[in-house]
C-alpha positions in Angstrom: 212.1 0.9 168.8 212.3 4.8 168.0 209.3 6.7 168.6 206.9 8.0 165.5 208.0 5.9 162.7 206.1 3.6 160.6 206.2 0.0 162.2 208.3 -1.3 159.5 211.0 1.4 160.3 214.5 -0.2 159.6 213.5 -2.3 157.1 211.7 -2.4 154.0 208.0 -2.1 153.7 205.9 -5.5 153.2 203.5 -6.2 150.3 200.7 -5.6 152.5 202.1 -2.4 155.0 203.3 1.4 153.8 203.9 4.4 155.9 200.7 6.3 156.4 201.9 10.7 156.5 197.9 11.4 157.6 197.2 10.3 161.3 193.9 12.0 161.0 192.8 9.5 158.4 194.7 6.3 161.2 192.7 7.9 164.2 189.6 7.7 161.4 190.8 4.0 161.0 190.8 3.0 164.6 187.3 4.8 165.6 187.8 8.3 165.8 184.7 10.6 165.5 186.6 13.2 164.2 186.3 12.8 160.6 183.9 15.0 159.2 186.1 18.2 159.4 189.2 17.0 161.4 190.8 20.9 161.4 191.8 22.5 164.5 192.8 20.6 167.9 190.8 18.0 169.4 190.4 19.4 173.3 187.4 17.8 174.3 184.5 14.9 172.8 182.0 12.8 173.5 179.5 10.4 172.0 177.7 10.0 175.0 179.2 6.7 175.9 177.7 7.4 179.7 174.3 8.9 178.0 173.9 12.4 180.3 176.6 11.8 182.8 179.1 14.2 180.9 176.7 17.2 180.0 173.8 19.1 181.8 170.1 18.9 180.6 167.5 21.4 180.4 164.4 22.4 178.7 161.0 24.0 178.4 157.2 23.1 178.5 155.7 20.3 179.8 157.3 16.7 179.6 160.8 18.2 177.9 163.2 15.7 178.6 167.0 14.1 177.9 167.6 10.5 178.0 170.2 7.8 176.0 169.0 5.7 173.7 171.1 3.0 172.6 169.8 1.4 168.3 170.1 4.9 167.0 173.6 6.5 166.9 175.8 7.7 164.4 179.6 6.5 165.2 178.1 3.8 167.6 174.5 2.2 169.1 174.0 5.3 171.4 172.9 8.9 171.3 170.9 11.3 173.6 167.1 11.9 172.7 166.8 15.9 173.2 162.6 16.0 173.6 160.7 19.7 174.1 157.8 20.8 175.5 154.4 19.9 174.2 153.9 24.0 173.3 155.2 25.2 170.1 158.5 27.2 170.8 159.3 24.8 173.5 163.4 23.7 173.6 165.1 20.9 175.1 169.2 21.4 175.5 172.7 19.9 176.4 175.3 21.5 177.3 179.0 21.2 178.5 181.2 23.6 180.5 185.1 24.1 179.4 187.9 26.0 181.3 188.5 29.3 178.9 190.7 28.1 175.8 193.8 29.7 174.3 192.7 32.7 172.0 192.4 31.8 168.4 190.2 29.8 166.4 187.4 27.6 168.2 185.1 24.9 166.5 182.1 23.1 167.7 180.5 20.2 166.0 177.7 18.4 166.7 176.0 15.5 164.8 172.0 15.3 164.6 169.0 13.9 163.5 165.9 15.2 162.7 162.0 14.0 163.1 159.1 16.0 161.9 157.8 19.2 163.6 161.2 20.6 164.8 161.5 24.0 164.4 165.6 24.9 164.8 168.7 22.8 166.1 171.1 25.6 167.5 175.0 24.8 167.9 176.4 27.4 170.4 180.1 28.4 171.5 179.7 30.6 174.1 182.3 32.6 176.3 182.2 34.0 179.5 184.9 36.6 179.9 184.4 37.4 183.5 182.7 40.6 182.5 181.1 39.5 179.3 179.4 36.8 177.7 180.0 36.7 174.5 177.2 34.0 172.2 178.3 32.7 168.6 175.5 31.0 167.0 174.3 28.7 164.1 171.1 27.2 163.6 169.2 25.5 161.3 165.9 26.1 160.5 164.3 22.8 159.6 161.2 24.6 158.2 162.7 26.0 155.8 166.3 24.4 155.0 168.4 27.5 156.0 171.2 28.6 158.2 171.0 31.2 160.2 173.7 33.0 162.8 173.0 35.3 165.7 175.4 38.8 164.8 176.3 41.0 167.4 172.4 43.3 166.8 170.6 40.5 167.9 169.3 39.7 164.5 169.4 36.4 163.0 170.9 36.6 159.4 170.9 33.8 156.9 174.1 32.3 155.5 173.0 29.7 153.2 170.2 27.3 152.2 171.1 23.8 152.3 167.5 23.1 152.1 165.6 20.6 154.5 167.0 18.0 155.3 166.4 14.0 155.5 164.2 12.9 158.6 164.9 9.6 160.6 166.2 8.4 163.7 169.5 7.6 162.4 169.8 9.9 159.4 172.9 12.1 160.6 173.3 15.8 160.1 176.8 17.2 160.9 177.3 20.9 161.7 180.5 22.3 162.9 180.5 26.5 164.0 183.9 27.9 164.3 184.5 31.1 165.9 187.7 33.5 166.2 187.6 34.8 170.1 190.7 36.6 169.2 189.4 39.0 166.7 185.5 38.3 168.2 184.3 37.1 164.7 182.9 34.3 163.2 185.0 32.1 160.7 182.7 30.1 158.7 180.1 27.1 159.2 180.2 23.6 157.8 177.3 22.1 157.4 177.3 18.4 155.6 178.7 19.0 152.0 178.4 22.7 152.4 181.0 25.2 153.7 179.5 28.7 154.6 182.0 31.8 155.1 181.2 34.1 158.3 183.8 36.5 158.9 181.3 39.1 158.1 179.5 38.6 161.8 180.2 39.0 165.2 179.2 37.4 168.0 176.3 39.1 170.5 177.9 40.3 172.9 175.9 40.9 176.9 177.1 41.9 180.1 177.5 39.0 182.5 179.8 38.2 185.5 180.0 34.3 185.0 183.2 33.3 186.2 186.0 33.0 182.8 184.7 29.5 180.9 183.1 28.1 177.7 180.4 26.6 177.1 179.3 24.7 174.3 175.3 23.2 173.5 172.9 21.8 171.4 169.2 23.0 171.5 166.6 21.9 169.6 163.1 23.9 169.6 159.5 22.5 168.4 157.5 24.0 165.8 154.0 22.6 167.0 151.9 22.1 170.0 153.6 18.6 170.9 156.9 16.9 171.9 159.2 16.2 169.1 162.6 14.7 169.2 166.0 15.2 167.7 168.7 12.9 168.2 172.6 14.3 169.2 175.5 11.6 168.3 178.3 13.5 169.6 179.9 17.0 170.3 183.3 17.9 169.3 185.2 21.2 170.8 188.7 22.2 169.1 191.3 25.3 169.2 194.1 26.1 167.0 191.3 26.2 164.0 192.0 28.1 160.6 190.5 31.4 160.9 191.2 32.9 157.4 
């Protein structure tokens, strides 16, 4: 049977079967996770079917921790608890390490729940040049409802105000940062039914000898003097975004 045709190639469709153009919307069909913003090219995922096995875990402050958890996930039963420190400003983070992708446009999306007393969920795409490391940043501020990204002073600049959003153990935030490496810009952020335009930043940009990777993370930071928790469903990496 010839390759990439509809299964009822060489004949006439059935009542109940017709030729489906958008394989996005099949791969959404059969399971995918990619389908909150399915532009760019898929080069790496997980939903933590192995809890930590595929990312590395750190934190602050005492009893910060990262475990699986397996009633409160988003696209299936499982998800990684990311708990802080007991001391206000106090993080807990995942993170994966990437070879160095084709220049262009790169996306990161994470999906994420919220409980009370978080302070900021960061998403981060970060790129080691061999002499540089070079940080593009969203966060959400959780006390307040906004967005903010890191630009290339160091400050921390608002791009929007979705407002705060629902707490719950399985409420589900999605956020997805994409970046142009090419042109060292930002490109926009989506952020649930929002889409917030970037191309005015830059990332901030260090000195640093790191050998040439990515590396792409979730942090989430407490607002009070005890452990809180978010929840992270999955992360998704992609090149070949849209940068314009």
């Amino acid at each position: 049977m010839p390759h990439g045709l509809p299964d009822w190639w060489g004949a006439a469709p059935k009542s109940t079967t017709y030729g489906l153009q958008d394989m996005a919307e099949l791969a959404a069909r059969l399971g995918s996770i990619v389908t909150f913003d399915r532009r760019g090219d898929v080069i790496w995922q997980s939903r933590f079917e192995d809890g930590i096995a595929q990312v590395g875990v750190s934190g602050t402050g005492t009893y910060n921790e990262v475990y699986p958890q397996i009633n409160s996930g988003h696209y299936a039963g499982n998800c990684l608890v990311l708990k802080t420190g007991n001391a206000a400003g106090d993080l807990a983070e995942i993170t994966k390490v990437l070879p160095y992708p084709a220049l262009g446009g790169i996306g990161h999306e994470i999906g994420f729940s919220l409980t009370s007393g978080i302070r900021y969920v960061y998403n981060s795409l970060i790129f080691f040049t061999g002499s540089q490391k070079q940080w593009y940043c969203v966060r959400y501020v959780h006390t307040s409802g906004a967005l903010q990204l890191l630009h290339s002073n160091g400050t921390w600049y608002n791009i929007g105000s979705p407002g705060i959003q629902r707490e719950g153990e399985a409420i589900y935030n999605q956020m997805k940062l994409v970046g142009d490496i090419l042109n060292s810009k930002y490109v926009r952020v989506v952020f649930n039914s929002g889409n917030y335009l970037a191309s005015a930043y830059a990332p901030y940009v260090t000195a640093d000898t790191t050998t040439k990777s990515m590396t792409v993370g979730i942090d989430v930071y407490t607002d009070i003097a005890a452990n809180v928790a978010a929840r992270a469903a999955y992360m998704i990496v992609t090149q070949n975004e849209p940068v314009t």
